[in-house]
C-alpha positions in Angstrom: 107.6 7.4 61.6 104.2 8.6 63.3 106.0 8.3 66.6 109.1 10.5 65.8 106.9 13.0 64.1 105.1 13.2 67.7 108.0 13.3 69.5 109.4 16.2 67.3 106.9 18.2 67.6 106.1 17.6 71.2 110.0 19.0 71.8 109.2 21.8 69.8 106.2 22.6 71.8 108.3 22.3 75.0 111.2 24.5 73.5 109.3 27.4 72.3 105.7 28.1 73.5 104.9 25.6 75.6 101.4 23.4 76.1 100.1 26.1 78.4 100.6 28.7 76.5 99.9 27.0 73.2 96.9 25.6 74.6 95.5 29.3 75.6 95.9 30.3 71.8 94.1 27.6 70.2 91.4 26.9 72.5 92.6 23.4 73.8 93.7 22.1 77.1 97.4 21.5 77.6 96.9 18.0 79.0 94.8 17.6 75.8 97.8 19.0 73.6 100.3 17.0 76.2 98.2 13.8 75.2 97.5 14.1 71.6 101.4 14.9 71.0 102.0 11.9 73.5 103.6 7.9 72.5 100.1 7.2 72.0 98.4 10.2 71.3 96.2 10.2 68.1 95.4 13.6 67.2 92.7 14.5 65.0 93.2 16.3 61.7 91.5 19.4 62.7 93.7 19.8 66.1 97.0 18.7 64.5 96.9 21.4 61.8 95.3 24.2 63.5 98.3 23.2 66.1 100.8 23.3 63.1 99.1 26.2 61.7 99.8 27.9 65.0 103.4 27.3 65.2 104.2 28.4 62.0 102.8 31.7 62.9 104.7 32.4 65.6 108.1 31.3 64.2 107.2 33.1 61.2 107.8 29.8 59.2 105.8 27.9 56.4 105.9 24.7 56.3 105.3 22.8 52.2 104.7 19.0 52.3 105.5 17.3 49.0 104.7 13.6 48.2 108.2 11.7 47.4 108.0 8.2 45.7 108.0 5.3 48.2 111.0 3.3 46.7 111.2 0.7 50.0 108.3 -0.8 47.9 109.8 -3.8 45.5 
């Protein structure tokens, strides 16, 4: 699930403002953002929501994350 959430967003990334650009805005490198959004990137809270955070802005989106029961579970 980790991996497709990466693989989303990196797409997104590549679709719209692109790891240069996005990079310039939130003070990271693009190979940095390239890597952390990567099959085995492994991106710190901090960076991954002030990414998020980012994107939302400039689609003009907000995202809400809500908890749902785990029912694979028993």
């Amino acid at each position: 699930m980790l991996d497709s959430g990466r693989a989303i967003l990196r797409d997104y990334i590549k679709a719209t403002v692109g790891f240069e650009r996005l990079g310039a805005e939130v003070g990271s490198s693009p190979k940095s953002l390239i890597r952390m959004f990567g099959p085995s990137g492994n991106p710190q809270a901090r960076n991954l929501f002030n990414v998020i955070s980012h994107l939302q802005r400039h689609a003009g989106l907000t995202l809400h994350v809500t908890a749902q029961p785990d029912h694979s579970a028993g």
